[in-house]
C-alpha positions in Angstrom: 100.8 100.5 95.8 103.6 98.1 96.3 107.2 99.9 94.5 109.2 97.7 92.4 113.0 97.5 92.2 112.4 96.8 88.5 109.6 96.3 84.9 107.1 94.2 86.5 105.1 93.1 83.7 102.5 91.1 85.1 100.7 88.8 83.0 97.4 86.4 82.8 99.2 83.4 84.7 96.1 81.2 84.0 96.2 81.7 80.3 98.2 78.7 78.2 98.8 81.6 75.7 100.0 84.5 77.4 102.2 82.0 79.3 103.6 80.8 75.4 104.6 84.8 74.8 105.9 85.4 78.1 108.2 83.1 77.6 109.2 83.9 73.9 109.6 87.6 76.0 111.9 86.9 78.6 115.0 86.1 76.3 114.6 89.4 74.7 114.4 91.4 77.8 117.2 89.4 79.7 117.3 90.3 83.3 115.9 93.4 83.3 112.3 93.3 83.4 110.8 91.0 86.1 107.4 88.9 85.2 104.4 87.7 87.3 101.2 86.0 87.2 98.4 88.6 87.7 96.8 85.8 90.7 100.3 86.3 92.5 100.6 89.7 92.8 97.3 91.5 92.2 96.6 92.2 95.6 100.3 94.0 95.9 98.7 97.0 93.2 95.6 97.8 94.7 95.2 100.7 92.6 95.5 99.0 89.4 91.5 97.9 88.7 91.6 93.9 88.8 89.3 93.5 85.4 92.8 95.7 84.0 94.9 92.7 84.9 92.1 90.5 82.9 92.2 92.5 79.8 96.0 92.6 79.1 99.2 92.8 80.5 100.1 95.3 83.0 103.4 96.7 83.3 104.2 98.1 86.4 107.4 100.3 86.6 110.2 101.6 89.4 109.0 105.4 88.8 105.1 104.0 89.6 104.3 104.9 86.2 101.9 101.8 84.7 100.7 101.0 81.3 98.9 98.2 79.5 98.4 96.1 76.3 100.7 96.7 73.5 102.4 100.2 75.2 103.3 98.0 78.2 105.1 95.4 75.8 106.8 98.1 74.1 107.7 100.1 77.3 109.1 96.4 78.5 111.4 95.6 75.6 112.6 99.6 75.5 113.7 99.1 79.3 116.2 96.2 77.8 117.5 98.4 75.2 115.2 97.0 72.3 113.5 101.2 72.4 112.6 101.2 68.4 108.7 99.6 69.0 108.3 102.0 71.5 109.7 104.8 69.5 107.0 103.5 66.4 104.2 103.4 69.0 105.1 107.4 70.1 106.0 109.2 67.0 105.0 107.1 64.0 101.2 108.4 63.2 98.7 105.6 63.3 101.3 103.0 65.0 100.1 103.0 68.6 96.7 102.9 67.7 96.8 99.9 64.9 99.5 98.2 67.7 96.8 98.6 70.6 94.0 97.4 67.8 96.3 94.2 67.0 96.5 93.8 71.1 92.7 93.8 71.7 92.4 91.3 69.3 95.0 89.1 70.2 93.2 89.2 73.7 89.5 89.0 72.6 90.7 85.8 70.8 93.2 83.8 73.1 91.2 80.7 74.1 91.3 80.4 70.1 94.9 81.5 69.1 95.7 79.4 72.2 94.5 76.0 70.1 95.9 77.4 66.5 99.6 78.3 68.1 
């Protein structure tokens, strides 16, 4: 697997939608995470299962640690000093499972929320 210097979240880069919230994203995580289209760099992560790049976004960090869905938004935004989501998502009972139930169904419903938003 390909090492990054930096967050790599990799994203759905055919996807009108996810392409909307990366961009709302970048501004809150400044320099310090990078971001890619999933068709650009899939290849690079062998390891990583392709259909995983399908289902959500993929962050890929320095350490070779990788997570997904609403953990790897959270692990993103805590890497640019924004560390209270993450913080929910680990020690608040019930939070990471209701954030990765919101996630899933954000995802299963793109193509729609894509229209509406």
């Amino acid at each position: 697997m390909r090492l990054v210097d930096k967050p790599l979240l990799v994203w759905d880069g055919d996807c009108g939608f996810c392409r909307r919230w990366v961009d709302r994203c970048r501004p809150f995580t400044l320099d310090r995470v990078d971001y890619a289209p999933s068709g650009e760099v899939c290849a690079d992560f062998p390891d990583i299962p392709a259909r995983d790049f399908d289902r959500s976004v993929v962050l890929i960090e320095p350490g070779g640690e990788v997570s997904r869905g609403a953990e790897a938004v959270f692990r993103a935004l805590a890497h640019a000093g924004k560390a209270r989501p993450l913080w929910a998502y680990r020690r608040v009972p019930g939070f990471a499972r209701a954030s990765e139930a919101a996630y899933r169904l954000v995802a299963s419903n793109r193509s729609l929320l894509s229209r509406l938003f």
